[in-house]
ChimeraX commands (.cxc) that place a marker at each C-alpha (Angstrom):
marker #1 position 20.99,3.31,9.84 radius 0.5
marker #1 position 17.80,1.41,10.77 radius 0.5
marker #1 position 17.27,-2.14,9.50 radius 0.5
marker #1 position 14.68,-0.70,7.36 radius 0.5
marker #1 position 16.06,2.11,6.02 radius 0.5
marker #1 position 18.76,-0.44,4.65 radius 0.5
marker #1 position 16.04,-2.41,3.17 radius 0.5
marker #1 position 14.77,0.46,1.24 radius 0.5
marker #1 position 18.22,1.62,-0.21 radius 0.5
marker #1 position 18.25,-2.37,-1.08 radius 0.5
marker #1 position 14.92,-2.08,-3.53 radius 0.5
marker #1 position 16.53,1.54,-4.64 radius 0.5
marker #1 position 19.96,-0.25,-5.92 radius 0.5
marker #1 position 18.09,-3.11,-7.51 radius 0.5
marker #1 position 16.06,-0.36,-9.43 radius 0.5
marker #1 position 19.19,1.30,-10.54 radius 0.5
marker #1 position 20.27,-1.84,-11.34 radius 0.5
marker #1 position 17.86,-1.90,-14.12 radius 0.5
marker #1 position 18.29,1.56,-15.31 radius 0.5
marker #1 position 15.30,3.37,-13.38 radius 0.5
marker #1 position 14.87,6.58,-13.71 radius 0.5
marker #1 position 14.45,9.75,-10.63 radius 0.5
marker #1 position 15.10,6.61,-8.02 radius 0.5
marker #1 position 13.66,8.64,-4.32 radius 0.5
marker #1 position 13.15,6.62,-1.19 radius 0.5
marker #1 position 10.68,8.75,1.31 radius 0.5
marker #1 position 10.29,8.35,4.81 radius 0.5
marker #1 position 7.14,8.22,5.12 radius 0.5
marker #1 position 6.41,6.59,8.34 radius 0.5
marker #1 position 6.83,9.77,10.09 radius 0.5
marker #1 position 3.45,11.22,8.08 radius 0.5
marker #1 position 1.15,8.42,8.11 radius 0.5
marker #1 position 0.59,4.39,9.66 radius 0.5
marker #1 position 0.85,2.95,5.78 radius 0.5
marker #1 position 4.51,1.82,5.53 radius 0.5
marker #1 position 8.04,3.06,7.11 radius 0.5
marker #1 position 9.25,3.75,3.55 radius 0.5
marker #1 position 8.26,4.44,-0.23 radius 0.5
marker #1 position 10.34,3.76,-3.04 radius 0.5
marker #1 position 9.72,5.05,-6.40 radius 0.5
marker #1 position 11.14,5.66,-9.53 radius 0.5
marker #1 position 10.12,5.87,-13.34 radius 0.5
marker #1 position 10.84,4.07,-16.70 radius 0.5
marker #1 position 10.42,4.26,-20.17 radius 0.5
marker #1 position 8.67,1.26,-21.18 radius 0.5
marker #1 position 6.31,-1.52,-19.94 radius 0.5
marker #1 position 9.11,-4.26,-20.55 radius 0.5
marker #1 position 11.83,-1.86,-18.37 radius 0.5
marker #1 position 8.62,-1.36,-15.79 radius 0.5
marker #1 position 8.33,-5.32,-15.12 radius 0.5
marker #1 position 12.19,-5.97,-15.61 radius 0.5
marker #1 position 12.43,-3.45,-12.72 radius 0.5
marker #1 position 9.52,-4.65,-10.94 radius 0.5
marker #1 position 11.42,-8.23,-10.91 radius 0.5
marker #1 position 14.57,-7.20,-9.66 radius 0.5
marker #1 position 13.12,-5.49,-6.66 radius 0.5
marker #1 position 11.06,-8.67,-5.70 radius 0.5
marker #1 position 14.47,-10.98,-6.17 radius 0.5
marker #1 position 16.67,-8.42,-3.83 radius 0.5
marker #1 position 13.85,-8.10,-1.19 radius 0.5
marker #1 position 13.46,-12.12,-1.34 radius 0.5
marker #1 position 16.93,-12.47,-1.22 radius 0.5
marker #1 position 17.22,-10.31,2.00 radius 0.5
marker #1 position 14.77,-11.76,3.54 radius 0.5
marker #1 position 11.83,-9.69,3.10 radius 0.5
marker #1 position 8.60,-11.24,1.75 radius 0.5
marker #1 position 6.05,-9.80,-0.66 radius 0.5
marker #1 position 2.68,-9.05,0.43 radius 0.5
marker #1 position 1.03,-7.76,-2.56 radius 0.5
marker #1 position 1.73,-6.68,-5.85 radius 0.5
marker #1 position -0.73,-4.33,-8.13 radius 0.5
marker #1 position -0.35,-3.11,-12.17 radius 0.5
marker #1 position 2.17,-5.93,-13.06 radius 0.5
marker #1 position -0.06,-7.07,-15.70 radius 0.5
marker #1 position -0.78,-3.70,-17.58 radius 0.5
marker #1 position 2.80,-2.20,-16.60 radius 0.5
marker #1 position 2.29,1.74,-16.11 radius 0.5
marker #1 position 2.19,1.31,-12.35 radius 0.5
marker #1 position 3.28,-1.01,-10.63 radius 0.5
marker #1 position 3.22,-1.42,-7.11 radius 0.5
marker #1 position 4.80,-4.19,-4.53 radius 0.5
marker #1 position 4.04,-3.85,-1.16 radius 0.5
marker #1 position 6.52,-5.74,1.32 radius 0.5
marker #1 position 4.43,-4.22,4.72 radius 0.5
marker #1 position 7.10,-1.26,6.07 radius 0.5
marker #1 position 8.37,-0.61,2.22 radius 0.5
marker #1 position 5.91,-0.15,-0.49 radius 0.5
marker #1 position 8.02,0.18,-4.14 radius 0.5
marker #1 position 6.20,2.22,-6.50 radius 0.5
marker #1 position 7.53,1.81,-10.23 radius 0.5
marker #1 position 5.65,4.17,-12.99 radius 0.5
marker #1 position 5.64,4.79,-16.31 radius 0.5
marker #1 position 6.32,8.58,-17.35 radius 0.5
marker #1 position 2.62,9.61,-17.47 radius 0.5
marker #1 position 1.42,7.76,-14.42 radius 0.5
marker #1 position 4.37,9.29,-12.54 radius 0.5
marker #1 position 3.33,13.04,-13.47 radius 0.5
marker #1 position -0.45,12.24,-12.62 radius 0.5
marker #1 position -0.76,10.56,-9.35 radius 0.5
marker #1 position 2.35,12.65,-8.08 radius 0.5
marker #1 position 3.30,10.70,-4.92 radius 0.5
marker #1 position 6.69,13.16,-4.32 radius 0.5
marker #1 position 4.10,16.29,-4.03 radius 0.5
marker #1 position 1.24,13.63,-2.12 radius 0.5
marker #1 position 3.88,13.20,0.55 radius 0.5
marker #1 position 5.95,16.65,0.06 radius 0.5
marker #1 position 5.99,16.29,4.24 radius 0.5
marker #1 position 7.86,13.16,4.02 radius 0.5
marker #1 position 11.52,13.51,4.67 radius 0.5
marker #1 position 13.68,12.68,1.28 radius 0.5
marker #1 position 16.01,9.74,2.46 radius 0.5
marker #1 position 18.02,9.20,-0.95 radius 0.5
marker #1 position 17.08,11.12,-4.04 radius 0.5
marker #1 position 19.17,9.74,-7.25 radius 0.5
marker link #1:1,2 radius 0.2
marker link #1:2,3 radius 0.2
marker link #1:3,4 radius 0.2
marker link #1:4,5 radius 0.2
marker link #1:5,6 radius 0.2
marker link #1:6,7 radius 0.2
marker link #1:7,8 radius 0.2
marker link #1:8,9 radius 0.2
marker link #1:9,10 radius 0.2
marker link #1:10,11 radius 0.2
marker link #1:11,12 radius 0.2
marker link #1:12,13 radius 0.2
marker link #1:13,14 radius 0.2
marker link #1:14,15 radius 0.2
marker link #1:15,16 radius 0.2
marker link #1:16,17 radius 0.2
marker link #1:17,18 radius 0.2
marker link #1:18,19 radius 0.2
marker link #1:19,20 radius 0.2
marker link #1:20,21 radius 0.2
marker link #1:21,22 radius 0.2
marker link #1:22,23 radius 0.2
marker link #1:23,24 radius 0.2
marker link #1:24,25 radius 0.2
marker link #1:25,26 radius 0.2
marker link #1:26,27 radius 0.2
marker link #1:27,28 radius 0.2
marker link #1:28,29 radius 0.2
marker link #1:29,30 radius 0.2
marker link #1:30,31 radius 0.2
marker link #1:31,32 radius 0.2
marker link #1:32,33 radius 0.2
marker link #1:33,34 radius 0.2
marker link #1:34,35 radius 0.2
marker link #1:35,36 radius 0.2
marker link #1:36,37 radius 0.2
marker link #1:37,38 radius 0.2
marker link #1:38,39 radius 0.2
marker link #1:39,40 radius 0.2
marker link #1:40,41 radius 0.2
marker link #1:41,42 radius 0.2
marker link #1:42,43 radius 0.2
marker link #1:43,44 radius 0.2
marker link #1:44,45 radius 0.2
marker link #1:45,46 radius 0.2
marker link #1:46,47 radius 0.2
marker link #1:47,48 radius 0.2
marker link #1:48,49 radius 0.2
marker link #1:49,50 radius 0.2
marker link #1:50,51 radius 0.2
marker link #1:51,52 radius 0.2
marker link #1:52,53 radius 0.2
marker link #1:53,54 radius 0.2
marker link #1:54,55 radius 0.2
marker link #1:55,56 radius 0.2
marker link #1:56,57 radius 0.2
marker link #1:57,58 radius 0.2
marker link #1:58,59 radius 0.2
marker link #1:59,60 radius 0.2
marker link #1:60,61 radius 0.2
marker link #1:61,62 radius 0.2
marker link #1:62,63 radius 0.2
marker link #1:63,64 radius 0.2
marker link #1:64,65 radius 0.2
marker link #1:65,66 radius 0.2
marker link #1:66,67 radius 0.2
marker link #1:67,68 radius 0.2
marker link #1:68,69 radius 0.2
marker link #1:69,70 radius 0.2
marker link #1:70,71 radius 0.2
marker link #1:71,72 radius 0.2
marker link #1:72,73 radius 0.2
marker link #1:73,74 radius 0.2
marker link #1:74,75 radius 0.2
marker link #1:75,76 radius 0.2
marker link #1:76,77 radius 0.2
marker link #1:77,78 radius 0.2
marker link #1:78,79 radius 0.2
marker link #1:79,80 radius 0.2
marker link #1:80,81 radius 0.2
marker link #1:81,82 radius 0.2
marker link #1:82,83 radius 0.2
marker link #1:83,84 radius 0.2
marker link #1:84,85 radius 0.2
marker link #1:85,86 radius 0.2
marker link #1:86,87 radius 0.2
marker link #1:87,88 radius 0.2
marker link #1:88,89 radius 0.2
marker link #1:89,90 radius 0.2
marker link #1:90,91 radius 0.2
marker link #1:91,92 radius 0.2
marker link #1:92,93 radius 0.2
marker link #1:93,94 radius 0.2
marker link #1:94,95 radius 0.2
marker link #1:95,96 radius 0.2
marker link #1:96,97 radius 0.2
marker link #1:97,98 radius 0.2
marker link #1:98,99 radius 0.2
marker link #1:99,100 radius 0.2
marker link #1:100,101 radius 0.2
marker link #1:101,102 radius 0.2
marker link #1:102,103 radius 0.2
marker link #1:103,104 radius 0.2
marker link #1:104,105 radius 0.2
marker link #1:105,106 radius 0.2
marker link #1:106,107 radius 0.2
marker link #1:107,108 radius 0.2
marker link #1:108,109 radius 0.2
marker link #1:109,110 radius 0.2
marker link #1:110,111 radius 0.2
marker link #1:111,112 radius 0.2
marker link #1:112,113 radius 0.2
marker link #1:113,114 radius 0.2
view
């Protein structure tokens, strides 16, 4: 397993961590130059959104992996953290279903689907 790929299953734990729903990590860096890996998964509310969103930031800082940017944390249906090779997608229910990143990147291998 690639030093990277470990670092994605790292922000996919601390998402199930905090109860996230349809966790997937995609390897995406075999379709296109914008990251190595995406992780996404869905929750109910905006409160379980930015609990979620938190715990992924802590477990990337904690293995040494800094955040570059972070999008939606404010409104809470989408949020977004990029840490350069792994880009964490969190959504609410709706925003899930409408920007549909599983069927935007159907080429991308599935590396852990939970």
């Amino acid at each position: 397993m690639t030093a990277t790929k470990a670092l994605a299953l790292v922000a996919a734990e601390a998402m199930e961590a905090r109860k996230a729903e349809d966790v997937m990590v995609l390897e995406i860096g075999r379709v296109t130059p914008v990251a190595d890996y995406f992780v996404i998964c869905s929750a109910e509310t905006s409160v379980q959104i930015r609990a979620i969103s938190e715990a992924v930031e802590e477990a990337m800082e904690a293995a040494g992996v800094r955040l570059l940017a972070k999008e939606g944390h404010a409104r809470a249906r989408w949020v977004l953290l990029d840490f350069g090779v792994i880009v964490a997608h969190i959504f609410g229910p709706e925003a899930r279903a409408l920007y549909g990143l599983e069927r935007l990147w159907a080429d991308a291998p599935i590396v852990a689907e939970r």
